[in-house]
N, C-alpha and C positions, 0 to 999 in steps of 0.2 A: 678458574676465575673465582674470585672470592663473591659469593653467595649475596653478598648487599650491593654490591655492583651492580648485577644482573638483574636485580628485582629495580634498582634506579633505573635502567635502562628501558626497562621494560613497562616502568610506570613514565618517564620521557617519551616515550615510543607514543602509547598512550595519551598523556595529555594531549601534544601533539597533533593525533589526529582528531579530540575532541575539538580542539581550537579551530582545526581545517574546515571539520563538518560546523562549524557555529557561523564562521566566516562564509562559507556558501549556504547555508541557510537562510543568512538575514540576507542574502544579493535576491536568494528567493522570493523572500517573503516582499521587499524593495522592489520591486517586478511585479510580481502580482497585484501589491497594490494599486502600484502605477497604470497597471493594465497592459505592460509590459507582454505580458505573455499568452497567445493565442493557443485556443485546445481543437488539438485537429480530429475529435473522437466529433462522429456525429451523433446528433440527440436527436431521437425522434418522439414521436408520443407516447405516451405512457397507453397500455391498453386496460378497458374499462377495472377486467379485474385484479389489477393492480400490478403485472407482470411489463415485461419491457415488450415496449412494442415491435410488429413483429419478427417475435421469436416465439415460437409455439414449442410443446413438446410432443416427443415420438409418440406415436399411433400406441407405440407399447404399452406405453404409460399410461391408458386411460382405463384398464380395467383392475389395477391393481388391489386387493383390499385394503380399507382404510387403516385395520389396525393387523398389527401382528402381534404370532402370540412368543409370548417367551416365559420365564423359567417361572 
């Protein structure tokens, strides 16, 4: 196949699915404004210091040194 063909193809190809993703993005964003769309993630409280609430970390992690050393 002659070599400019294929790069037209391939930039068709291309546009294409930019046009697709532009088209579902604005139905997106068209939605969300509207309020369209519910978030099914729960939100809890934020804990005091400043981590998500709770979710703590492993026991392991609490003696680790602050700094380490390298080169």
């Amino acid at each position: 196949m002659n070599k400019n063909l294929v790069l037209a193809l391939v930039l068709g190809v291309l546009i294409l699915i930019a046009v697709v993703q532009a088209v579902q993005l604005f139905g997106l964003k068209s939605k969300v404004s509207s309020g369209g769309l519910t978030s099914s993630v729960k939100t809890g409280a934020a804990s005091p210091d400043g981590g998500a609430g709770g979710v703590s970390a492993p026991k392991s992690l609490d003696n680790l040194p602050s700094m380490v050393g390298g080169c």
